[in-house]
N, C-alpha and C positions, 0 to 999 in steps of 0.2 A: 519310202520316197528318198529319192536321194537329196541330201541338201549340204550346200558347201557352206561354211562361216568363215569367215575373214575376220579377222582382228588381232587384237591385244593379247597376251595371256597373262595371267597374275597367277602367282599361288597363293592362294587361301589359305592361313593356320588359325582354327581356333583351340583357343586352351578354356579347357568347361573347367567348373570347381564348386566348390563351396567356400562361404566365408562364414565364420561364426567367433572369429573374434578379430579384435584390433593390434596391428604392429605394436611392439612398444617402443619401437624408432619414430614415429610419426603414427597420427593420427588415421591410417589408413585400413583398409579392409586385407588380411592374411586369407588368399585364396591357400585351399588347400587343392592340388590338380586331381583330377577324377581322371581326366582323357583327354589328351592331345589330336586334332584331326586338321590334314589336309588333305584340299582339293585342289584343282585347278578352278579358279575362280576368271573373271573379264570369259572373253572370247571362247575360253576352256571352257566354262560353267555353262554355255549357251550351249557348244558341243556337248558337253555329258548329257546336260539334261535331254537331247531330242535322240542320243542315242539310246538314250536309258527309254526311251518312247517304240523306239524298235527301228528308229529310220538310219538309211545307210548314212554314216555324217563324213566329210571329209571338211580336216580344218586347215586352213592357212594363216600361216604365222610364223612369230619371229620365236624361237627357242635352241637358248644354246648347252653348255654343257656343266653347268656350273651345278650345285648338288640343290637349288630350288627346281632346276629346269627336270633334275632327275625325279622329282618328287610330283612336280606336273604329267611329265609322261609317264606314270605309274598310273595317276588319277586319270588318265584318258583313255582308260581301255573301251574297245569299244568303238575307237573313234581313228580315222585314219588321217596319221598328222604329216601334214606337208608343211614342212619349216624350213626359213633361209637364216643364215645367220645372224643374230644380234649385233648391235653393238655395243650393248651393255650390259649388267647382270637384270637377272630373272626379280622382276619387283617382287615383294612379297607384304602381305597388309594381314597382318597377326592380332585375331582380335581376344579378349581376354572376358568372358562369361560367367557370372555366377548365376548358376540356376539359369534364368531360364533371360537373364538381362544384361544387356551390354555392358563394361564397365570401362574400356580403355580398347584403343587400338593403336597400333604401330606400326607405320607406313616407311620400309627401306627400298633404296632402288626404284623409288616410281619419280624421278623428274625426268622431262621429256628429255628421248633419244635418239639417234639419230634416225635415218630413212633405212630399213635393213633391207636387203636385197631381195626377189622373187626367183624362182626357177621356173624351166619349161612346164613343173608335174606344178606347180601351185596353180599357173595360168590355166591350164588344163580343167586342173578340178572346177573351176569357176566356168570355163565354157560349158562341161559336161554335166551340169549342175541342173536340178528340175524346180527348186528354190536356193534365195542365196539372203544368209544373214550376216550385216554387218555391224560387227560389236565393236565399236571404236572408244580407246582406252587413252588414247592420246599418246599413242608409244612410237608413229611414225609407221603402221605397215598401210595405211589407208592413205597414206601420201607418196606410197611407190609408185611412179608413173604405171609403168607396164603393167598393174593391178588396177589401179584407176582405170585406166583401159578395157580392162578384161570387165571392170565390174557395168561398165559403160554401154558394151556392147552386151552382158547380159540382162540387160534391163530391158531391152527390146525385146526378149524372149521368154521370161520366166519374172516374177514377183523374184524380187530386191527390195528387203527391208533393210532400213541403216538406223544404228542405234547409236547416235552421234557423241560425243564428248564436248567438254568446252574447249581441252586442247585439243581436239583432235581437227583433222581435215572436213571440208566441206564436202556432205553427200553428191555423191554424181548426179548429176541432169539424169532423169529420165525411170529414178528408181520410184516403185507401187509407195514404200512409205517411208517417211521419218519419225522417227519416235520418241523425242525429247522427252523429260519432264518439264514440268513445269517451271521450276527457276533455271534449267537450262535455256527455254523457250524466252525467258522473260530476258535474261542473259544477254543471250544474243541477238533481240530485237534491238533492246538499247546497245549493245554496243553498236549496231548497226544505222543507228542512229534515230531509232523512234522514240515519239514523246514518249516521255515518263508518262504523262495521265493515262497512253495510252498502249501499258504494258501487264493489260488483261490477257488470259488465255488464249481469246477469242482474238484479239488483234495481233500477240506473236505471233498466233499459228498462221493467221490469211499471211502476215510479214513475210513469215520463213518460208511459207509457203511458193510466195512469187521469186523466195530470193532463191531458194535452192531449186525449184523447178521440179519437184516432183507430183506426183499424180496426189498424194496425202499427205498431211499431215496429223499426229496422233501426239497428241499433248496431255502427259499423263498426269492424273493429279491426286494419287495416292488414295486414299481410302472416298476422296469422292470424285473417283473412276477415272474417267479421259472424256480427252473431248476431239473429235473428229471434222476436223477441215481438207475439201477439199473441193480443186479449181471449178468456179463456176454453180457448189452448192451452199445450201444452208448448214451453218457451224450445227452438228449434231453430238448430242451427249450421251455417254456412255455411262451408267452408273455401275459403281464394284458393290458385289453381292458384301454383306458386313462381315467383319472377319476380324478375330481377337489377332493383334499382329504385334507380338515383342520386338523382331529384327525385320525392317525390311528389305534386308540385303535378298540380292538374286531377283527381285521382282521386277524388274527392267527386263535382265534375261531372258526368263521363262517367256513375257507378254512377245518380245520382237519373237522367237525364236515358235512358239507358237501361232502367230499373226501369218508367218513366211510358210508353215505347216498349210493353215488353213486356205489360204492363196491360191499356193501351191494344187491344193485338192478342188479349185474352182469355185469357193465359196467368196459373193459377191462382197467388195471390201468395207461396209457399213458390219454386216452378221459379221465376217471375219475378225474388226476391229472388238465388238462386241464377245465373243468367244473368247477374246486373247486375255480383255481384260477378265474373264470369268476363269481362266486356264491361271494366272496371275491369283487371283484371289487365293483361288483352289491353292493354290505352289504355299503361300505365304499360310495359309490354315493348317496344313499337315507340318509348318515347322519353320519352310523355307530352305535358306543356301545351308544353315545352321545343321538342317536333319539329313544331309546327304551321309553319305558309306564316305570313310574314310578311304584313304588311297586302297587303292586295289579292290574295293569291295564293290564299286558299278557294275552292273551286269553287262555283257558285251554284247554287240551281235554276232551275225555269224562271223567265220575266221579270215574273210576277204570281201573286199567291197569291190565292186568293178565300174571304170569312170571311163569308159568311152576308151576300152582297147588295155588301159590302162589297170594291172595287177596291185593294186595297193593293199598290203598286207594290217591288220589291225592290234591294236592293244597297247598298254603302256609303254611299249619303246619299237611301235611298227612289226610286232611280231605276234601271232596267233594265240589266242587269248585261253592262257592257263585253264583258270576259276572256271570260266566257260564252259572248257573241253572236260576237264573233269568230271564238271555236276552231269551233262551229258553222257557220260560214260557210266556214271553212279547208274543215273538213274535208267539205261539200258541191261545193269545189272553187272556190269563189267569191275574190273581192276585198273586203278589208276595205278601206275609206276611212278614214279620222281624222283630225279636224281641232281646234284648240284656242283657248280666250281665255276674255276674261272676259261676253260677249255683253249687259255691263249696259246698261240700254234696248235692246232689240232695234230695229232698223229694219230699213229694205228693204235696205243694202247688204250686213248680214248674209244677212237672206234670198236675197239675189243669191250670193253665196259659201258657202252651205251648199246651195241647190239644182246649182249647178255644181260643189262636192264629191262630190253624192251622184251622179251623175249619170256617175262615174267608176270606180264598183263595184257590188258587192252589198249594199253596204251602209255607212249612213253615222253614226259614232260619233263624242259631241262629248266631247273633256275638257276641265271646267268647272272653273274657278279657283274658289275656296271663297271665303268673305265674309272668312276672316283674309288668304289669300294678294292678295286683290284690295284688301284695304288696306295692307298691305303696298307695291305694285304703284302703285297710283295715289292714294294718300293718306286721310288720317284718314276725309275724305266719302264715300268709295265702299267698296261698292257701295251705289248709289241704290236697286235691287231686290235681296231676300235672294238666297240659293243656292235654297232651295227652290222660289220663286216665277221664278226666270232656270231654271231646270231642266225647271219645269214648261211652260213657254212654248216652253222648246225641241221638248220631246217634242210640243208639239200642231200643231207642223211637220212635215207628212207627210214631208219629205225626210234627217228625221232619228230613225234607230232605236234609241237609246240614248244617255243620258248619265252619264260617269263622272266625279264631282266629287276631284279631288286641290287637296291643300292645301299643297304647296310651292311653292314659287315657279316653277318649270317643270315641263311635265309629264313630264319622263324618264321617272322611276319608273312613273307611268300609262300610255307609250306600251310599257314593259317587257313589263308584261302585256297589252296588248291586240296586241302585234307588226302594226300595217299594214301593208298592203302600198304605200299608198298614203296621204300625211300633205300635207294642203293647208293653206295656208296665202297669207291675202293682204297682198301687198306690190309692191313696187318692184325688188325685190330678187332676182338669182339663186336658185333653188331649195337649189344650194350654200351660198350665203352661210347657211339658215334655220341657227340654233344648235342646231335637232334632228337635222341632215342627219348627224351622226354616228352616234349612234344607229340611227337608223332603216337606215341602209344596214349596219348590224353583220348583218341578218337578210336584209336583199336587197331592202330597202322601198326605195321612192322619193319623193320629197320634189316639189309640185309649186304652183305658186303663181300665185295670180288677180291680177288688179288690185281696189287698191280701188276703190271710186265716191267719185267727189269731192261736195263737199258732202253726206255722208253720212256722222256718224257719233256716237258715244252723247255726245261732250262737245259738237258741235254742239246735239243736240236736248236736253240737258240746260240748255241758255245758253237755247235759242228759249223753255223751257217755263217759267222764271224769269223769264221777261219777261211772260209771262200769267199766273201765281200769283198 
């Protein structure tokens, strides 16, 4: 199914540990860190999750370029992100785990921001949409006019679920449902101005019900399930099947973003509401937002998603999904190749060493240094060309079938999941010598290296091009 989500995006960091003894500065618990994981959590975590279900997802949202925002499109593979720019940094809500229970969390960059802009390709995805979820975070993208609009006119056509905020904007006239929780619902009745006596589930929801004008209303109420209002029937209840539940992060998610699923598929909105909450339980039993794959480890779909005429290319930074392509290559028997840098200005010596990488398997995957790690890397001036635009040049190299942009300073982590069998690299240098040759032979890869071409290379033709400006 194709399905577009509109909203917020947060990055999720948890840090997991153990504690087994006391600071002896204070009275406190000494985590000891196991593992560090992020995701993209808000509006992200509603995309991962229905891409990781196998449906085409296209998201719209505000993400900019800051190194939370690089660590989100990392976590979005999979998912085809339509972004207009911020105006502020990328929020990030760091929660801190022992074992298997929450202990502390830390909330930077999430106070409301302003209205960030839309493009022609975000409007687009939402008219071309077969369902539409909207994860509203309070970040200002659900108060864009020209999206309000779009979401407006898709309500006429397709189930629009909206998963509202307290900051956030009021749902459009005319969307299938709303899906508050319950002290959201209770929230907004009273500030609305209903009696206090009479801010039970059942009377926010009829409230919010007439205030925002939609076909439902779904007022969830945690382990004893939701409750389903809507115009002209009787308030119906949903019970959650029982479920050991330590974190219930992500369970709003899953429930809208499943609900817009079954909609979607024609299933009448009493069973759909009821499934969502059962697809919600299920989420929250196997772990929750807590047990997803760290960055890059979601499974992706296929390498392009198509939106009405519309080529949108997928993965963690809008480009054809690594981990994906590989395991499919694996497991037709083939040779994965992979090779890495920052490829700013491309010239022929590049294209000389990516045609004689590929030229050594089944196929040939680049990992591309992101615009923080390659300042980082070679100084405040570079990269001369963005990520998006050294990405896009790459791919129009027939000898190259995907690229996976990572933003640390080496690509370990990136060659982690893509496992080659085969990692080129040009130099002067032994194969042994490369600082990847560890890695890579952990799995049985081999490490293999070109010469460069002399007079050929990006700070060369960077100096020649400075001389004719």
């Amino acid at each position: 199914m194709r399905i577009t989500v509109v909203g917020d995006v947060l990055l999720d960091v948890d840090i997991n540990g153990a504690a087994t003894r006391l600071s002896p500065d204070a009275p406190v618990p000494v985590v000891d860190v196991a593992d560090i994981r992020r995701r993209a959590g808000g509006a992200g975590l509603v995309a991962t999750l229905l891409a990781q279900d196998g449906h085409n997802v296209a998201l719209v949202t505000a993400l900019g370029n800051d190194d939370g925002a690089s660590h989100v499109r990392r976590a979005l593979s999979g998912v085809a992100v339509l972004a207009g720019a911020p105006l502020a940094p990328t929020p990030t809500k760091t929660r801190v785990r022992i074992g298997t229970h929450p202990m502390v969390r830390f909330d930077e960059g999430c106070a409301p921001a302003p209205v960030p802009p839309s493009t022609g390709e975000m409007l687009a995805a939402i008219a071309s949409a077969e369902a539409v979820v909207v994860a509203d975070y309070g970040r200002g993208i659900t108060a864009n006019p020209d999206i309000r609009t779009a979401l407006a006119e898709a309500a006429r056509r397709v189930p629009v679920v909206w998963d509202p905020h307290p900051a956030g904007s009021e749902p459009a006239a005319g969307v299938a449902f709303v899906t508050p929780n319950l002290s959201e619902a209770t929230a907004s009745a009273k500030a609305g101005g209903l009696e206090r006596s009479r801010t039970g589930a059942e009377e926010a929801g009829r409230y919010l019900l007439e205030k925002w004008g939609s076909a439902a209303v779904l007022v969830t109420m945690g382990e004893d399930g939701a409750l389903l209002l809507s115009a002209g029937g009787a308030a119906e209840s949903i019970p959650a099947p029982k479920t050991n539940v330590s974190d219930p992060c992500g369970a709003g998610d899953r429930l809208a973003g499943s609900l817009a699923v079954h909609l979607g598929l024609g299933v009448e909105p009493a069973q759909a509401a009821a499934r969502a909450v059962e697809d919600a339980s299920a989420f929250l039993a196997a772990g929750g937002a807590a047990a997803l794959a760290e960055v890059g480890e979601a499974p992706a779909a296929s390498p392009a998603v198509e939106l009405k005429g519309l080529e949108l290319l997928e993965t963690g930074d809008l480009h054809p999904d690594g981990a994906q392509l590989a395991k499919s290559i694996r497991e037709a028997g083939g040779t994965v190749v992979a090779t890495g840098g920052c490829f700013d200005l491309l010239h022929a010596g590049h294209a000389r060493t990516l045609a004689a990488a590929r030229s050594m398997g089944d196929c040939l995957i680049v990992c591309l240094n992101s615009d923080e790690s390659v300042r980082r890397l070679k100084g405040p001036h570079r990269p001369i060309v963005s990520v998006e635009d050294r990405a896009e040049l790459l791919l129009a190299l027939e000898c190259v079938d995907a690229v996976v942009v990572f933003g640390e300073d080496t690509p370990e982590a990136c060659l982690a999941q893509i496992r080659p069998d085969v990692w080129v690299k040009g130099g002067d240098y032994s194969p042994e010598e490369l600082p990847e040759a560890r890695i890579i032979s952990a799995w049985g890869g081999q490490c293999v290296t070109v010469p460069f071409h002399p007079a050929r290379s990006t700070s060369g033709l960077a100096a020649a091009l400075a001389k004719v400006s």
